[in-house]
C-alpha positions in Angstrom: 0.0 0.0 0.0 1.2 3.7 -1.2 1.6 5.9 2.0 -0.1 8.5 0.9 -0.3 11.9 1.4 0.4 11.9 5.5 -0.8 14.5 6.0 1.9 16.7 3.4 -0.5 19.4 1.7 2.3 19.4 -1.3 0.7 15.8 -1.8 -3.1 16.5 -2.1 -4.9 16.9 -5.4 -5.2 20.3 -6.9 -8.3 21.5 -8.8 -7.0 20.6 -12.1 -5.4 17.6 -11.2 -6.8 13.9 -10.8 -4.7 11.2 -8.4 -5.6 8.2 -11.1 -5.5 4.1 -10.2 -2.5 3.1 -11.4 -0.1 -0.6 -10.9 -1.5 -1.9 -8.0 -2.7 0.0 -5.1 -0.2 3.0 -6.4 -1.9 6.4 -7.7 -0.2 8.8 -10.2 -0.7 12.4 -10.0 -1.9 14.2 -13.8 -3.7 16.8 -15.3 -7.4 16.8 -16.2 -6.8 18.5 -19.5 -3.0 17.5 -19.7 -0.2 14.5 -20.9 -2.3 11.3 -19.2 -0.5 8.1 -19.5 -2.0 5.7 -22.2 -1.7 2.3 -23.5 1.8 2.8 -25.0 3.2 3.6 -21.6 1.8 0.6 -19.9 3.2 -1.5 -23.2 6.6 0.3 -23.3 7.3 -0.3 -19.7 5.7 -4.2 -19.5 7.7 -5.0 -22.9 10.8 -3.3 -20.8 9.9 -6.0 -18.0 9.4 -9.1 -19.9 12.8 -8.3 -22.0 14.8 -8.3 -18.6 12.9 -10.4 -16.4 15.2 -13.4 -16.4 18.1 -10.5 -14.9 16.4 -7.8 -13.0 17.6 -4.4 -13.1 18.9 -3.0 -9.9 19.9 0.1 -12.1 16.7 1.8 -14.6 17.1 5.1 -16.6 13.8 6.5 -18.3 14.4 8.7 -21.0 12.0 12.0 -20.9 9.8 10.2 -18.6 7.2 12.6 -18.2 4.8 12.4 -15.6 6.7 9.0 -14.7 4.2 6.9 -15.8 6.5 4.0 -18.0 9.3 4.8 -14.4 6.3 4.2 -12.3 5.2 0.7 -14.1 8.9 -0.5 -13.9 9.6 0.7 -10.8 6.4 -1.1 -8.9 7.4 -4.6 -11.5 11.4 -4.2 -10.2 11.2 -3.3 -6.0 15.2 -3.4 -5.4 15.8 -1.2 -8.9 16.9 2.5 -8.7 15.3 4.6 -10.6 16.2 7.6 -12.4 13.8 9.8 -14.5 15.5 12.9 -17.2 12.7 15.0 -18.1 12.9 18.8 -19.6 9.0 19.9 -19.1 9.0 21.1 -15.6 5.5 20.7 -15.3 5.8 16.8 -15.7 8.9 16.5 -13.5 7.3 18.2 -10.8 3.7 15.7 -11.2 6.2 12.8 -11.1 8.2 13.4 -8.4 4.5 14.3 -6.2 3.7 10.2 -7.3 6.5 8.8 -6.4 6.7 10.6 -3.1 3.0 9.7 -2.8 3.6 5.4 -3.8 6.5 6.1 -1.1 9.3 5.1 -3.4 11.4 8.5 -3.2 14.0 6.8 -1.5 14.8 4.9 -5.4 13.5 6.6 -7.6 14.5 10.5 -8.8 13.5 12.7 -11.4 15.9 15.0 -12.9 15.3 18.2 -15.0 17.2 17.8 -18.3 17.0 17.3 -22.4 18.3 13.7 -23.1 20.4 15.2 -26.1 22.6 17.2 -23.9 23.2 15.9 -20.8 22.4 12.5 -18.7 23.2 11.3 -15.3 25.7 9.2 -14.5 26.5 5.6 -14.6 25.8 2.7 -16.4 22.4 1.7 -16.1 20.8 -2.1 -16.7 17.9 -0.9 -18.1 16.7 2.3 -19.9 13.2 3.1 -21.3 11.9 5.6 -23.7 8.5 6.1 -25.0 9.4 9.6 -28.1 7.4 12.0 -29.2 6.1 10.6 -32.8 5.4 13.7 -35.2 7.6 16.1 -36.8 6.5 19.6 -35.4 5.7 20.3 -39.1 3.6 18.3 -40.2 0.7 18.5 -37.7 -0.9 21.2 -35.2 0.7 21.6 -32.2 -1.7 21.6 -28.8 -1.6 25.0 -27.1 -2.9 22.7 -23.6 -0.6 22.2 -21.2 2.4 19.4 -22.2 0.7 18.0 -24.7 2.5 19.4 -27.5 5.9 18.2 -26.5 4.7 14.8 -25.9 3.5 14.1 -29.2 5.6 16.5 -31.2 9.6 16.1 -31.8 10.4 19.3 -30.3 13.6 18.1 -28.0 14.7 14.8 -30.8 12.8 12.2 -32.1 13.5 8.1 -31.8 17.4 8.8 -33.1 18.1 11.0 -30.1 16.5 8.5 -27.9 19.0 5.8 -29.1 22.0 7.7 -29.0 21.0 9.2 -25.4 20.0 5.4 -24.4 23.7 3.9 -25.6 25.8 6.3 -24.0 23.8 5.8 -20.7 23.4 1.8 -20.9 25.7 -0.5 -19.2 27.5 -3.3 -21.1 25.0 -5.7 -21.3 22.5 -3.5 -20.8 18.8 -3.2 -22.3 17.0 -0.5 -24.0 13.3 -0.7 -24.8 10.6 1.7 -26.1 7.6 2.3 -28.0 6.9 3.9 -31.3 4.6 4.5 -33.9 4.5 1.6 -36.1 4.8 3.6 -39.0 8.1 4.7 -38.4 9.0 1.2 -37.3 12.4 1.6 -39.6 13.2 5.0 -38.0 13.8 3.0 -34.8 15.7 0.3 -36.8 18.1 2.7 -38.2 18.1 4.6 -35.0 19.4 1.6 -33.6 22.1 0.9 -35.5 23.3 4.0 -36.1 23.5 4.7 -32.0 25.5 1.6 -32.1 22.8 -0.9 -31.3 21.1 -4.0 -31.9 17.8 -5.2 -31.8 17.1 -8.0 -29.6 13.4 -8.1 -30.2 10.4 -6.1 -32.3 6.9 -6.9 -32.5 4.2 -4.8 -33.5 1.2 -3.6 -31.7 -2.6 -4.1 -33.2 -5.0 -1.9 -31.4 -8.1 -4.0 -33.0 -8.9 -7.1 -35.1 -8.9 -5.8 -39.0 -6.6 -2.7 -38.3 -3.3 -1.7 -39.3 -0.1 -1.9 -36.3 -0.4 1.0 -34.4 2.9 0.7 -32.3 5.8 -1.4 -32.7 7.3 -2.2 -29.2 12.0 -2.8 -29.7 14.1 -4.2 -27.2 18.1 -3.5 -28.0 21.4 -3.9 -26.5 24.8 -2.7 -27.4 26.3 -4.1 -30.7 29.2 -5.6 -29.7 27.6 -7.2 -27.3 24.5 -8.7 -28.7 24.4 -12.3 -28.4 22.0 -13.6 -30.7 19.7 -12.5 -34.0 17.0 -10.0 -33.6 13.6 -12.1 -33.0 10.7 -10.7 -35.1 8.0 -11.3 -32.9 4.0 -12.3 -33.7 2.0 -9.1 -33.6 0.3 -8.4 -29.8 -3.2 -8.0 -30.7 -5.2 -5.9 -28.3 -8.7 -6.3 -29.1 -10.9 -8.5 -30.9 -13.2 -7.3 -33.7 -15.6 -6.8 -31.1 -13.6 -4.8 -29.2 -13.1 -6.8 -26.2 -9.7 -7.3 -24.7 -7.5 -10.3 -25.6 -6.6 -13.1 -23.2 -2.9 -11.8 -23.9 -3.9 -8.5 -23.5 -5.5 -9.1 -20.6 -2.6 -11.0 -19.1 -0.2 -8.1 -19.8 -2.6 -5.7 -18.2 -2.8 -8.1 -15.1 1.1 -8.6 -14.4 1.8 -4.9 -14.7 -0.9 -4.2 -11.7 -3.7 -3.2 -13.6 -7.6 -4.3 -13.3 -7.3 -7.0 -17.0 -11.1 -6.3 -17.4 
């Protein structure tokens, strides 16, 4: 069980705030007419756990984590990992460090203010996570809302920057996982390689019976260290044509602490 607020007024919700079920009996902290966290974060941080479940991370790094929502998921799967969140909206930084003070986990986990292109913390880290923007800031409207714009938009690097950021901060036999618009699924195999990486494991994401991918999950490791071929995976199908939730779907939602439904 989360501690709480006890009785710290920093910790209770603000009028346009909502304190939202999260993994478990933890809460997260995000605006009503913000970022919220969505299906990609829950898939980004559960494909993240399954791809490092046989060696748990005692060190995790999430790239522009936002409101710590992907940090969060890991952070409640992994209980002995320290965690480290760079994030350059200080609107989201601040929401994340409120839930993780609030789950009672500020003792492992920190968010730091920063852009992932020019600067990250120290160390090695065992696993880092990244969920990037997906549109160039051309070729759409950009939200005048609060954080919304940077979260969808590549204002601060797209995928590339993410694997370039994630190979300087991984440690030798490290992992790096994220989520991406399946469109741009070669983006993030370039990316890879030219950061020096190599895929471990890609599977796309099908939001519905009939449709087209709508994310493509990656799990990579350094180059020279990559032990065996990249696994093309069978495409995660979310729904059925009826639109009810998968049994695999279901199961994902239920290890990462969520009701499967």
């Amino acid at each position: 069980m989360p501690p709480g607020t006890q009785g710290d007024p920093s910790l209770a919700v603000g009028p346009e705030e909502s304190l939202d079920a999260f993994a478990g009996h933890w809460r997260i902290f995000q605006l009503r007419d913000g970022h919220r966290y969505s299906t990609d974060d829950l898939l980004a941080a559960w494909y993240a756990v399954m791809a490092c479940e046989s060696r748990p991370p005692l060190s995790v790094l999430d790239l522009g984590c936002g409101i710590g929502s992907v940090g969060l998921f890991v952070a409640w799967s992994f209980p002995y990992a320290r965690m480290t969140g760079l994030e350059a909206q200080d609107l989201s930084a601040k929401l994340a460090r409120r839930s993780i003070r609030y789950n009672g986990v500020a003792d492992r986990f920190e968010v730091r203010d920063g852009d992932l292109r020019h600067g990250l913390p120290g160390g090695a880290f065992d696993l880092v996570t990244g969920s990037p923007p997906y549109w160039d800031p051309r070729a759409g409207t950009l939200s005048a809302g609060p954080q919304k714009a940077p979260c969808r938009f590549e204002q601060r690097g797209g995928v590339e920057d993410y694997c370039l950021a994630a190979a300087r901060a991984l440690a030798p036999h490290g992992i790096f996982a994220l989520v991406m618009d399946a469109r741009q699924r070669d983006r993030v195999v370039q990316g890879a390689h030219d950061a020096g990486l190599a895929l471990m494991s890609i599977r796309d994401v099908i939001p519905r019976e009939g449709k087209d991918p709508l994310m493509v999950l990656a799990a990579m490791t350094h180059a020279d260290t990559a032990a065996e071929a990249p696994r093309e995976e069978p495409p995660l199908l979310l729904r059925d044509r009826h639109g009810t939730r998968t049994d695999e779907f279901r199961a994902i939602r239920l290890k990462m602490g969520m009701p499967p439904g």
